[in-house]
C-alpha positions as CSV (number, residue, x, y, z in Angstrom):
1,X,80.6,144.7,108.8
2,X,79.2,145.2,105.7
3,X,82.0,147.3,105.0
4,X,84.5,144.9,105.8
5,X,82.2,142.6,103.3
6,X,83.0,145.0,100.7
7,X,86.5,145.3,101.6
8,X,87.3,142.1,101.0
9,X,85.8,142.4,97.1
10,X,88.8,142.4,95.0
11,X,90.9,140.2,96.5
12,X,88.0,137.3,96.7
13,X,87.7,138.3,93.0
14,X,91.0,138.0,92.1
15,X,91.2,134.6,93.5
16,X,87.6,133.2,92.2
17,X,89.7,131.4,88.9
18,X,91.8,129.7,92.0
19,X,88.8,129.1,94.3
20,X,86.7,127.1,91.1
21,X,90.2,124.7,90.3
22,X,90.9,124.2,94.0
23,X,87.0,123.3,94.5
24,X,86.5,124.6,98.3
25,X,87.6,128.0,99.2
26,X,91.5,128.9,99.2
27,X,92.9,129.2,102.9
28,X,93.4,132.7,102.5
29,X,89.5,133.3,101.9
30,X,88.6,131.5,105.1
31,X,91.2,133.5,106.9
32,X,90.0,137.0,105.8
33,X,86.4,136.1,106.7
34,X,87.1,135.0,109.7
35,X,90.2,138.0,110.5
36,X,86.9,140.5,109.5
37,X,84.5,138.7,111.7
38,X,82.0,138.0,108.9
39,X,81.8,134.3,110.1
40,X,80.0,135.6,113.3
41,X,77.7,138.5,112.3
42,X,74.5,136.4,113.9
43,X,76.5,134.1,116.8
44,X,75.5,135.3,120.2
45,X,77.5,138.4,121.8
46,X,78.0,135.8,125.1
47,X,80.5,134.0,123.0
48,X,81.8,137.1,121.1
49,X,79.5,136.9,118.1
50,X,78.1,140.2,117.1
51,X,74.3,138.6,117.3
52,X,73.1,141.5,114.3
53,X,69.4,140.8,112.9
54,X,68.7,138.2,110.3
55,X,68.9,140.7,107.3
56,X,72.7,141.2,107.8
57,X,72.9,137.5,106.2
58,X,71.3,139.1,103.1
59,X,73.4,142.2,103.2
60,X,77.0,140.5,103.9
61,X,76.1,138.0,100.8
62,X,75.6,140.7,99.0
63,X,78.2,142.3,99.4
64,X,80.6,139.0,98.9
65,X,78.8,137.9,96.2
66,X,79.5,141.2,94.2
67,X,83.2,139.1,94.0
68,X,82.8,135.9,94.3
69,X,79.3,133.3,94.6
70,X,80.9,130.5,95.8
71,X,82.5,132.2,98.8
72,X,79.3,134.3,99.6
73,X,78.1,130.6,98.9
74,X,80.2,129.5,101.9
75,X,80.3,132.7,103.8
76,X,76.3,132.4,104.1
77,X,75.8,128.6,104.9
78,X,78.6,128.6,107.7
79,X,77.3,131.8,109.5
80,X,73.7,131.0,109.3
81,X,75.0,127.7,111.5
82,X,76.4,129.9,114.6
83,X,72.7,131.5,114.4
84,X,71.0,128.0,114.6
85,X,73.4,126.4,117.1
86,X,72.4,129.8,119.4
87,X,69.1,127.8,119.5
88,X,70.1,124.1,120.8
89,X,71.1,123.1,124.2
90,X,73.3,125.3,126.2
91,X,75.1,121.9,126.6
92,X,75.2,121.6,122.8
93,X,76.6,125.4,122.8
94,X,79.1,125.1,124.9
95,X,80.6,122.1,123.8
96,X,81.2,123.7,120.4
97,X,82.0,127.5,121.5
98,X,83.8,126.9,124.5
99,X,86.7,124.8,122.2
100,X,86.5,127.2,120.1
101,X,84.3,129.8,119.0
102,X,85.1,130.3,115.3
103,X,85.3,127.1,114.9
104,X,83.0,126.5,111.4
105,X,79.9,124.1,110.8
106,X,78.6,122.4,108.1
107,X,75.3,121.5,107.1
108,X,73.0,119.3,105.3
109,X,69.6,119.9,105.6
110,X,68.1,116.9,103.4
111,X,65.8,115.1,106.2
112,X,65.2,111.9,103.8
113,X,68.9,111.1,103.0
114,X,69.5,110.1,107.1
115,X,67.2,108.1,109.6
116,X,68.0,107.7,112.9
117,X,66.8,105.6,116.0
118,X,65.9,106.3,119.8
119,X,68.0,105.1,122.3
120,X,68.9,106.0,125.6
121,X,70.3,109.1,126.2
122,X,70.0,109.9,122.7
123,X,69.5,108.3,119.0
124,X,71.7,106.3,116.5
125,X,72.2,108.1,113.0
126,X,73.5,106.5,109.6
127,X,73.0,108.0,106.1
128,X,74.7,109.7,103.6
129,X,74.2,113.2,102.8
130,X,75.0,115.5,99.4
131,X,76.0,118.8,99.2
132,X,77.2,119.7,102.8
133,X,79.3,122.9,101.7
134,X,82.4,124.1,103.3
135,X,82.6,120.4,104.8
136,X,86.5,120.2,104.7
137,X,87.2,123.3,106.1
138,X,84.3,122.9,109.3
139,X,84.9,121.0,112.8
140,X,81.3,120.1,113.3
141,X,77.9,119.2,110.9
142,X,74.7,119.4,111.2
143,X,72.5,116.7,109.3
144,X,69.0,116.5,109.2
145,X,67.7,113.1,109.5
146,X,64.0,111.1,109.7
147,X,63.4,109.7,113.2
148,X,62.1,106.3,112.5
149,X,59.5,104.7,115.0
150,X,58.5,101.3,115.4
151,X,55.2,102.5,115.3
152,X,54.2,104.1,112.1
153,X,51.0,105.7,114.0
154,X,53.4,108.1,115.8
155,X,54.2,110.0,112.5
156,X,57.2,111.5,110.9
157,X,59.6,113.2,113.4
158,X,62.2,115.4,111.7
159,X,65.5,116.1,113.5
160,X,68.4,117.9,113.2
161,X,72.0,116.6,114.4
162,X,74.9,118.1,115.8
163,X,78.1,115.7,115.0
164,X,81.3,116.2,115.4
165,X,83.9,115.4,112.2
166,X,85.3,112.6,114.2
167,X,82.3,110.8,113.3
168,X,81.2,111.3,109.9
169,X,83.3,110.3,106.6
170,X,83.7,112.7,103.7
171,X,83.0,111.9,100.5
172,X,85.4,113.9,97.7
173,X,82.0,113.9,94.9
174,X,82.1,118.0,94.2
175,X,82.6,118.3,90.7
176,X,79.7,120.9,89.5
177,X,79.4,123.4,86.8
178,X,78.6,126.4,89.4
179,X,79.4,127.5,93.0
180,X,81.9,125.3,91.9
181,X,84.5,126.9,94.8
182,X,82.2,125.5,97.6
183,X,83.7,122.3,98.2
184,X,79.8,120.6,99.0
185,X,81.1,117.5,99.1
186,X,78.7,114.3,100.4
187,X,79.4,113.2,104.3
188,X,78.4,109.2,105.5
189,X,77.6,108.6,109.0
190,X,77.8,104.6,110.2
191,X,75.9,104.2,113.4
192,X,77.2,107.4,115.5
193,X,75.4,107.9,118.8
194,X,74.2,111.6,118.9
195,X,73.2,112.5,122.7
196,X,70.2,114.2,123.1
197,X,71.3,117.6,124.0
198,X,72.8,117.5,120.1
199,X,69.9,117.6,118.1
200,X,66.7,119.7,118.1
201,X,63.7,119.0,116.7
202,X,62.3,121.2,113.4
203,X,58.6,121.3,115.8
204,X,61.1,123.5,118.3
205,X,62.3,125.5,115.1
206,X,59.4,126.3,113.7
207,X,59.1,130.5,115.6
208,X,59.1,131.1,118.9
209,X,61.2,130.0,122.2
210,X,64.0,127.5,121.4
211,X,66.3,125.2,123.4
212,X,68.5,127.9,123.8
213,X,66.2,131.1,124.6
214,X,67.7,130.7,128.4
215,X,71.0,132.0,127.1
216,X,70.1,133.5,123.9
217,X,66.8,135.5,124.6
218,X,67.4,137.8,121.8
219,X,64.4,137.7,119.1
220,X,67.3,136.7,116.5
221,X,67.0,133.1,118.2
222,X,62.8,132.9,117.6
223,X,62.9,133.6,114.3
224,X,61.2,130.4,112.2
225,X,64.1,128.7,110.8
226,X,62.6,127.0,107.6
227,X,60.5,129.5,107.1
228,X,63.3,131.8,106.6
229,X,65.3,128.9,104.7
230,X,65.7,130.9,101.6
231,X,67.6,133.7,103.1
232,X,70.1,132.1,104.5
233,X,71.5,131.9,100.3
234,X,69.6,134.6,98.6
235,X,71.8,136.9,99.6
236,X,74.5,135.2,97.1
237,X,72.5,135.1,93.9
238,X,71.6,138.7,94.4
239,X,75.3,139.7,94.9
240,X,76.3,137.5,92.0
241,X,73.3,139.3,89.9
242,X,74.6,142.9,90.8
243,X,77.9,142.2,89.8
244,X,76.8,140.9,86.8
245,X,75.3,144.2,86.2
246,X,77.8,146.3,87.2
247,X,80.2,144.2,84.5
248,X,77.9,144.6,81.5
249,X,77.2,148.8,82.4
250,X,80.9,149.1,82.3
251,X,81.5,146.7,79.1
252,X,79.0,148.4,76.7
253,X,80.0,151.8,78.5
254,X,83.1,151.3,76.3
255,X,82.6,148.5,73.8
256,X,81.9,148.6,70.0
257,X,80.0,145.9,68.3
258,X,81.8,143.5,66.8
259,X,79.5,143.4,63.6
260,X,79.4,147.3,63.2
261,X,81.6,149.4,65.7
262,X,78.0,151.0,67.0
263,X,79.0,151.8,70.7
264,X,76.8,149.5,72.3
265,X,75.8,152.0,75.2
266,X,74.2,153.8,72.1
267,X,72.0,151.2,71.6
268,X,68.8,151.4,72.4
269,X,68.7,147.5,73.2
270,X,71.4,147.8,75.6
271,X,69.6,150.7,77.4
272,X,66.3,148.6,78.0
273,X,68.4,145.3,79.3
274,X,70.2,147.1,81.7
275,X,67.0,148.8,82.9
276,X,65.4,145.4,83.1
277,X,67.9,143.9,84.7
278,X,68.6,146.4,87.3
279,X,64.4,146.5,88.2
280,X,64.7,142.5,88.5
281,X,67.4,142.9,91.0
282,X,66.1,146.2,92.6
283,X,62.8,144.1,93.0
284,X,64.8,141.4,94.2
285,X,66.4,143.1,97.6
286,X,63.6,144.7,98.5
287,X,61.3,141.4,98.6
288,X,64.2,139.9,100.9
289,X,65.1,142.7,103.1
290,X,62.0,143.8,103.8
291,X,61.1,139.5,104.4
292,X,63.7,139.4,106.7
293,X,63.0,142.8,108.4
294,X,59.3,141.9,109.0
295,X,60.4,138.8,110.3
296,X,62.7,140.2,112.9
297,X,59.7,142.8,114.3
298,X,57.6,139.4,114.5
299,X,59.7,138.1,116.6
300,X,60.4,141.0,119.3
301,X,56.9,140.8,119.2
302,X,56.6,137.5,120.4
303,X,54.1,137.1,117.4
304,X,54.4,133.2,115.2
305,X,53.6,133.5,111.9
306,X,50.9,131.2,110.9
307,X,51.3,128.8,108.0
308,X,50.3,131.1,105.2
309,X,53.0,133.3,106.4
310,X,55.4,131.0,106.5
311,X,54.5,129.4,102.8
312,X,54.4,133.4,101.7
313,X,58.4,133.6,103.0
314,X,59.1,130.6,101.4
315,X,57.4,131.9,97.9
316,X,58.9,135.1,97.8
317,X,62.5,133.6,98.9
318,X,61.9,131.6,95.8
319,X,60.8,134.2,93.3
320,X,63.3,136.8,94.1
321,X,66.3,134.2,93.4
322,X,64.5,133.5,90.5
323,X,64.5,137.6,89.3
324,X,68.6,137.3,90.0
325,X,68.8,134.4,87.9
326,X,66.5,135.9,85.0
327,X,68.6,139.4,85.1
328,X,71.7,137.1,85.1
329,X,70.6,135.2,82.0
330,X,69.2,138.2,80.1
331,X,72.6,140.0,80.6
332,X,74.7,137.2,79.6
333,X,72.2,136.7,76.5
334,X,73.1,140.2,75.6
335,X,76.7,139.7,76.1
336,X,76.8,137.8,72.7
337,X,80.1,135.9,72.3
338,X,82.5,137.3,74.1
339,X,80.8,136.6,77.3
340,X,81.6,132.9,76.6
341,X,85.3,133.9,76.9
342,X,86.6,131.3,80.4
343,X,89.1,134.4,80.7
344,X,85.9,136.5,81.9
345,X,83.7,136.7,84.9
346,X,80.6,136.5,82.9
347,X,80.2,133.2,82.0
348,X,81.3,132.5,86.0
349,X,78.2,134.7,87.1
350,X,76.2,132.6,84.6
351,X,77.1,129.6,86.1
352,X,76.8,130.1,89.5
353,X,73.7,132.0,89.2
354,X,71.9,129.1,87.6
355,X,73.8,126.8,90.4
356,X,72.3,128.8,93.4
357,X,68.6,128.9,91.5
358,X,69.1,124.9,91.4
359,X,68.8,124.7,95.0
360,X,65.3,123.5,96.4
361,X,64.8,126.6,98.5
362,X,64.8,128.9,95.2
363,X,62.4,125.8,93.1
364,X,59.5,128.2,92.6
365,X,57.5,125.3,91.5
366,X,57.9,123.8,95.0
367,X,57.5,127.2,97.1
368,X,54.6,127.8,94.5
369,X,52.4,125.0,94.5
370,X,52.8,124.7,98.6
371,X,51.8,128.8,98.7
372,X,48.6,128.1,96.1
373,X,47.7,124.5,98.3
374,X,47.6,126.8,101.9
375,X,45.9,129.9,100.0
376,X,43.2,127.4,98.8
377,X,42.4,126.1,101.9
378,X,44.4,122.7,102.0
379,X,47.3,121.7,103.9
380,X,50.8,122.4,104.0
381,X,53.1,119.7,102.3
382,X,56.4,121.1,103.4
383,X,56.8,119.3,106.9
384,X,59.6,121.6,108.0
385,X,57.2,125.0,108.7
């Protein structure tokens, strides 16, 4: 699969110029991910998804994101949904996969921005949610939402919600500077009644047997799903950081300076930026490989990581994003003028790289300061692990 991934390079790369004007992914991209299967690499093999472990979300964005961020962008979010729906109700399941099992989901996965009510049989959701990528393209959403109660003593209940598009609005508010080919437009809900067997609560996502482990007993469906938040995207900034690097080697491979006609490769300034930028991103893959693969023997060992495990994935999801988007900047800083040329990828890569670190999963500030606060002895402040 990866191969396919990689397969699929120059084409996606010829058309990332198209992909950031149109501001969603060209109809041709989703068609070659989903001809290749890439859509499907963690769905369950009952419906015909190839059910591979977690860490082939990293590899596959890797490998897209060496032509294109905002697809990877795309790629990641939409497959990372077959993998969490694997965990809700069979009922849930088979009401999406037996229509149609390619058929996409969105996301948004910003609890405060929905609330929702008990009722019988289910709940009552309204809100209105930001950056729900790949939106226009996907059949079904999932929103994260607060449960309100009428009695405060009960707490904050986080859910998330399976709706169909049939009863959400979208909102056409995607005009960024990066990932600009994502098409993460905002989506309003008005009252819709979401049955029970649609949502799941983040307490039943948190490691361990799910909804779904009837069906779906494979460790893939046990894995903590917010712990593991960060991965679902790293994968793109590290592919978006390799190309980067690959671009530069092969520009000052064969470029005079401007200034002088030195052969940049001679220089030995080039020589240490590369090196530094290729430790950053070497560093990078192996903190979120080797996350993800220690997080998949967890699981087949039935083991739970506790919460300074969980605050440790979060930290080192953040920091490693952060080494892609500090190899990024460094090449692009050496790149001096003509890496502002539009007419180049550079400048794309620079863009998007700083775009994908924006996200809260990659705010090191936020992963940070909840990491030091368990370390230290106090308590968690991200309600989601």
């Amino acid at each position: 699969m990866i191969a396919k991934a990689r397969a699929l390079v120059p084409q996606l790369r010829d058309r990332a110029s198209r992909t950031e004007d149109l501001r969603r992914l060209p109809t041709e991209t989703e068609r070659d991910l989903h001809e290749a299967g890439l859509f499907r690499i963690l769905q369950p093999k009952r419906v015909g998804g190839s059910e591979f472990d977690y860490v082939a979300l990293v590899d596959c964005a890797d490998a897209i994101g060496q032509a294109d961020a905002s697809a990877a962008w795309n790629f990641a979010n939409l497959s990372s949904h077959h993998w969490m729906l694997a965990m809700f109700d069979k009922r849930a399941q088979d009401l999406v996969w037996n229509k149609d099992a390619n058929a996409l989901i969105a996301s948004s996965f910003i609890f405060p921005a929905g609330r929702a009510r008990k009722v019988d049989g289910g709940y009552v959701l309204s809100g209105s949610w930001p950056f729900s990528s790949g939106v226009d393209s996907s059949e079904w959403n999932m929103l994260a939402s607060v449960v309100s109660s009428d009695d405060e003593a009960d707490g904050i209940e986080y859910r998330v919600f399976l709706l169909n598009k049939s009863d959400y609005t979208i909102k056409d508010t995607w005009n960024a500077t990066g990932l600009r080919g994502t098409g993460s437009n905002d989506v309003e809900v008005n009252d819709a009644f979401v049955a029970e067997p649609m949502t799941i609560g983040v307490h039943e996502l948190a490691g361990g047997p799910t909804p779904g482990s009837a069906v779906n007993p494979n460790a893939l469906y046990a894995l903590p799903v917010f712990s593991l938040f960060p991965y679902v995207l790293s994968g793109v900034a590290l592919g978006n950081a390799q190309a980067c690097l690959d671009d530069y080697v092969e520009l000052a491979s064969h470029r005079a300076s401007t200034y002088n006609r030195a052969k940049l490769g001679d220089l030995q300034s080039t020589q240490i930026k590369i090196a530094e930028a290729s430790a950053k991103i070497d560093a990078a893959r192996l903190i979120m490989r080797s996350t993800c693969i220690a997080a998949m023997a967890d699981a087949r060992r039935g083991h739970v990581p506790d919460t300074a495990a969980k605050t440790r994935m979060r930290r080192d999801g953040a920091f490693s994003v952060n080494l892609c988007t500090e190899a990024v900047s460094l090449l692009f800083a050496a790149s001096g003028a003509r890496g502002l040329a539009t007419s180049g990828a550079l400048q794309r890569q620079f863009r998007d790289a700083h775009a994908i670190n924006s996200h809260i999963a990659f705010n090191f500030d936020a992963a940070g300061t909840n990491y030091g606060r368990v370390a230290l002895g106090l308590p968690s402040e991200n309600l989601t692990l």
